[in-house]
N, C-alpha and C positions, 0 to 999 in steps of 0.2 A: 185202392183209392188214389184219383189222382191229384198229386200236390199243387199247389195255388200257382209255381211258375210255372210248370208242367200245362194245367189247366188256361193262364195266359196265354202261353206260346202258342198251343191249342187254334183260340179264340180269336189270337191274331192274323195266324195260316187262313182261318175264317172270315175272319174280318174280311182280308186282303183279296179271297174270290169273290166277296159278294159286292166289291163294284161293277167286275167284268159280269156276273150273272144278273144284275141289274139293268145294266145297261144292253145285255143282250136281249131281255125282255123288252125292255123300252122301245128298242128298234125295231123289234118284232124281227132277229136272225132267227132262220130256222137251223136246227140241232140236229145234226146228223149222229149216229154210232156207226164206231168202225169196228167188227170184231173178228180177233185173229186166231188162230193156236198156238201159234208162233207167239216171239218175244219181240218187245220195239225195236234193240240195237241187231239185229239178222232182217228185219220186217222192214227197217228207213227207208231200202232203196226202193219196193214195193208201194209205203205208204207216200212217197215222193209223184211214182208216177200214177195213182188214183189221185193226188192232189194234181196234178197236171189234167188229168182230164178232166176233173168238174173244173178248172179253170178255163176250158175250153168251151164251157158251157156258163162261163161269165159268175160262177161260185169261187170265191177266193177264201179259205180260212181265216178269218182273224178279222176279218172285210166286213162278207155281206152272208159269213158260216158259221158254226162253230162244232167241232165235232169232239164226240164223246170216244173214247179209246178205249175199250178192253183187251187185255192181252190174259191169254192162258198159259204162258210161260209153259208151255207143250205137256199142261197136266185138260187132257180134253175133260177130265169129271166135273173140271169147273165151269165149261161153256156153257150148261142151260142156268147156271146161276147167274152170268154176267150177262146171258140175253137175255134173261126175265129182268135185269137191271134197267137196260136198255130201252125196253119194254115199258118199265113204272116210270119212267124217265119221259116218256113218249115224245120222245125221240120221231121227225119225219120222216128217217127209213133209215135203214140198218145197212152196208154194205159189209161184207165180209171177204178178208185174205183169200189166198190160193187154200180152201180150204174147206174142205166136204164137211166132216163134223162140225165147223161154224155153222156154218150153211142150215144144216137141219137143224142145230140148235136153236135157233134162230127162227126156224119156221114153227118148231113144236112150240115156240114161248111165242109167235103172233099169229093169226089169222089176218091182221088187217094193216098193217103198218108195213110198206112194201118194202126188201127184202132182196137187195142183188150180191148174187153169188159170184164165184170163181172156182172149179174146180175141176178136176182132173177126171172125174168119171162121168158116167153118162146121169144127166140130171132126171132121165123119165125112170130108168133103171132104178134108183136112189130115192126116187119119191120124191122130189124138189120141184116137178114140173109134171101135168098132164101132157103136156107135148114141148117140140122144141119150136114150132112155129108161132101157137096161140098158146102160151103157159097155162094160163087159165091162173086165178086165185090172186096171189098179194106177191109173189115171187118168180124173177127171172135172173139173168143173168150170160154169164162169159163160162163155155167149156171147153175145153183143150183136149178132152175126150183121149188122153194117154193109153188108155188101154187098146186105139188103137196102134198109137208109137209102139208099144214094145215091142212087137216082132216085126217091124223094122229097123230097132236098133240092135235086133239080136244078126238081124242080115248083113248090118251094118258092120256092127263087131265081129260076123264069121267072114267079112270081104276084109277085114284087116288081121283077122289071126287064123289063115284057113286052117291050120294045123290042130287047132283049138279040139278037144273030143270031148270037154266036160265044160258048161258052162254053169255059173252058180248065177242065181236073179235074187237081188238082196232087196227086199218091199217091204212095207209096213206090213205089222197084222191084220190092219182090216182088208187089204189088197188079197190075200187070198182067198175071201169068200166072193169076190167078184170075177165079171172073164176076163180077168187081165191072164186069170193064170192059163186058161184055156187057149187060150192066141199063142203066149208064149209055150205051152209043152208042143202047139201046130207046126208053128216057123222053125222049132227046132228039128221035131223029126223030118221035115222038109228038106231040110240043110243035111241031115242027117249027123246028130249030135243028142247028148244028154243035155237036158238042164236042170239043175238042183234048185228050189226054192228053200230059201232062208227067211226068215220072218225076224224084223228089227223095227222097233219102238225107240228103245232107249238107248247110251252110251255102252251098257252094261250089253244089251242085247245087240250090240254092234260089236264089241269085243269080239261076245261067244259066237255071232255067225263065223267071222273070220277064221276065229280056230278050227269052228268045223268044217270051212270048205277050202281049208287050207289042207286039212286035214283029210279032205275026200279027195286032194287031188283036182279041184278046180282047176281050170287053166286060162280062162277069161270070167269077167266080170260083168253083169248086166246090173247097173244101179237105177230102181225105180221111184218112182215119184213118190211124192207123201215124204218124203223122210224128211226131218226138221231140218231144216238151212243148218242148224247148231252142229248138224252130223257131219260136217262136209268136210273140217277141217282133217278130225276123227277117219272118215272114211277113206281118204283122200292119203292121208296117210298109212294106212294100215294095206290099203291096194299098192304103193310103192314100194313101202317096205317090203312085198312079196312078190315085187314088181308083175304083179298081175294087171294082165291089157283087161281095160276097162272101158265100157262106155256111158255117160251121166248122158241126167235129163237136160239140165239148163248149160247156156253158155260159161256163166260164174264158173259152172266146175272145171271147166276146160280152162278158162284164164290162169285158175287158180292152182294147175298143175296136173288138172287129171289129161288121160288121153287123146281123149275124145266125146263128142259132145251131139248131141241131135234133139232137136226139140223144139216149144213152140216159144217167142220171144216173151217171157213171163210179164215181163213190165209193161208191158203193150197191152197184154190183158186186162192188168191191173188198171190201165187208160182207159181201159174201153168201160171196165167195173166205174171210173169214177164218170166218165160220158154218161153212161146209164142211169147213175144217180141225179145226175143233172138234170137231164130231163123230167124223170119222173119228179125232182123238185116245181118242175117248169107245170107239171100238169098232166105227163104221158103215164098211162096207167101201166102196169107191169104186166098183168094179162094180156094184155096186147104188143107188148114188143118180143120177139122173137126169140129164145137163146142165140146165142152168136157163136160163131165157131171159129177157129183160127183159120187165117190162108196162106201165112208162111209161117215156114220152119230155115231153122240155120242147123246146118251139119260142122261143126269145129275140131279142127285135129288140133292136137300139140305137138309141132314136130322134135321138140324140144325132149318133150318126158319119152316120145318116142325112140330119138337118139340114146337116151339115158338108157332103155330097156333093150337096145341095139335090135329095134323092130322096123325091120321098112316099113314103109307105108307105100304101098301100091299106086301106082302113078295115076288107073283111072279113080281111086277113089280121091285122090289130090284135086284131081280136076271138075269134083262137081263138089267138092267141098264150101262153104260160103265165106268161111275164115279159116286159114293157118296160119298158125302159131308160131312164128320162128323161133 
């Protein structure tokens, strides 16, 4: 039962949103969701530049917006609950993080409330889209299509460790039932070299990959997409302390002290995710705008952790690098 202050305090937290939801009625803002898998304080710099881009498109939160936030705090079994929320909320269109299981969560709880994505896979593969040109349905969106980066960041990491004979690729679990794995077993036998797949989720199942391909005898590192921002600290560490050469997806990992770095600029996407919403605020249907696809990539060394592992870095890879790290 709740007590009479208890129940005040309540009422007054209450009290206090129903100006702002008043007065956003009155003006008649329309009410975006944003839904992530991710947590808010890893997700800020993300959710910054999707707010850059619908401000490109003359939507300002707090202005002439107001958006609704779900975070899954990286438990996915919650997303089709917080986008059926979103959903009863009706909400004028859902945009979601760097994030495939938003993404579908999202679509299984709407058919008609359109629906722009960000993700790392291929969106017709996935079922997110009848095509990448005319989507067709309530959803489109920004892919970065990773799976086909990884084997060339496995080329990448065999032109900076050619000695390398065991490479371990550390991915989410649902990355193995797609062709991410199939690229990467190609480029490797190519190079001629092993690659070990490890499968990581959680803190726990970052631990246990390390022991094990520390334990196989690993000798480079292939870190793939999907894994929570939260891991990075964790992974980032656990790759120095065995000072295993390593190559991440995003820039951040590279700033942040890993090796090296190759990938599409994240926040840029997220731009384009909130460009998208804008429009389709404005009136442009989502069946008809196109997936979008990335056209640059940044390759980042650390020369830094590289000295620390007393690893040259090869001078033509120096030289088409797009940042190094002093």
């Amino acid at each position: 039962m709740i007590q009479r202050r208890e129940f005040l305090t309540l009422l007054g937290g209450a009290a206090a949103a129903w100006p702002m939801a008043a007065g956003a009625q009155q003006a008649g803002l329309p009410v975006i969701g944003y839904l992530d898998l991710g947590s808010p304080e890893p997700g800020a710099a993300l959710v910054a530049a999707f707010r850059k881009g619908l401000s490109e498109t003359g939507y300002v939160e707090g202005r002439n917006l107001l958006i609704e936030y779900r975070w899954a705090r990286n438990d996915s079994d919650r997303l089709p609950e917080l986008a059926a929320d979103l959903v009863r909320r009706r909400v004028a269109a859902i945009a979601t993080g760097d994030s495939t299981p938003s993404a579908l969560a999202a679509k299984a709880a709407t058919a008609t409330i359109p629906i722009i994505f960000c993700t790392g896979l291929d969106p017709v593969e996935t079922g997110l889209v009848a095509r990448l040109d005319r989507p067709g349905g309530n959803v489109t969106g920004i892919t970065h299509m990773n799976a086909e980066l990884g084997p060339k960041r496995v080329r990448l990491l065999h032109d900076l460790t050619p000695g390398a004979t065991r490479i371990a690729a550390l991915i989410p679990n649902g990355a193995l039932t797609t062709r991410t794995v199939p690229g990467l077993r190609s480029a490797a036998a190519a190079l001629g070299v092993q690659i070990e797949f490890f499968a990581a989720d959680t803190s726990p199942d970052v631990d246990a990959a390390f022991a094990s391909l520390v334990e196989k005898r690993c000798d480079a590192l292939m870190v793939g997409t999907g894994l929570a921002s939260e891991r990075r600290v964790q992974i980032l560490t656990l790759a120095t302390r065995h000072a295993l050469s390593a190559i991440y997806p995003w820039r951040e990992d590279a700033v942040a002290g890993g090796l090296m770095s190759y990938g599409i600029i994240l926040s840029d996407q997220l731009r384009q995710v909130g460009i998208y919403t804008g429009r389709i605020l404005k009136g442009d249907k989502p069946a008809e705008l196109p997936v979008m696809r990335p056209t640059k990539f940044e390759l980042v060394i650390n020369l830094q952790t590289a000295r620390a592992f007393g690893l040259p870095v090869p001078p033509d890879l120096l030289s088409i690098a797009d940042e190094v790290i002093e």
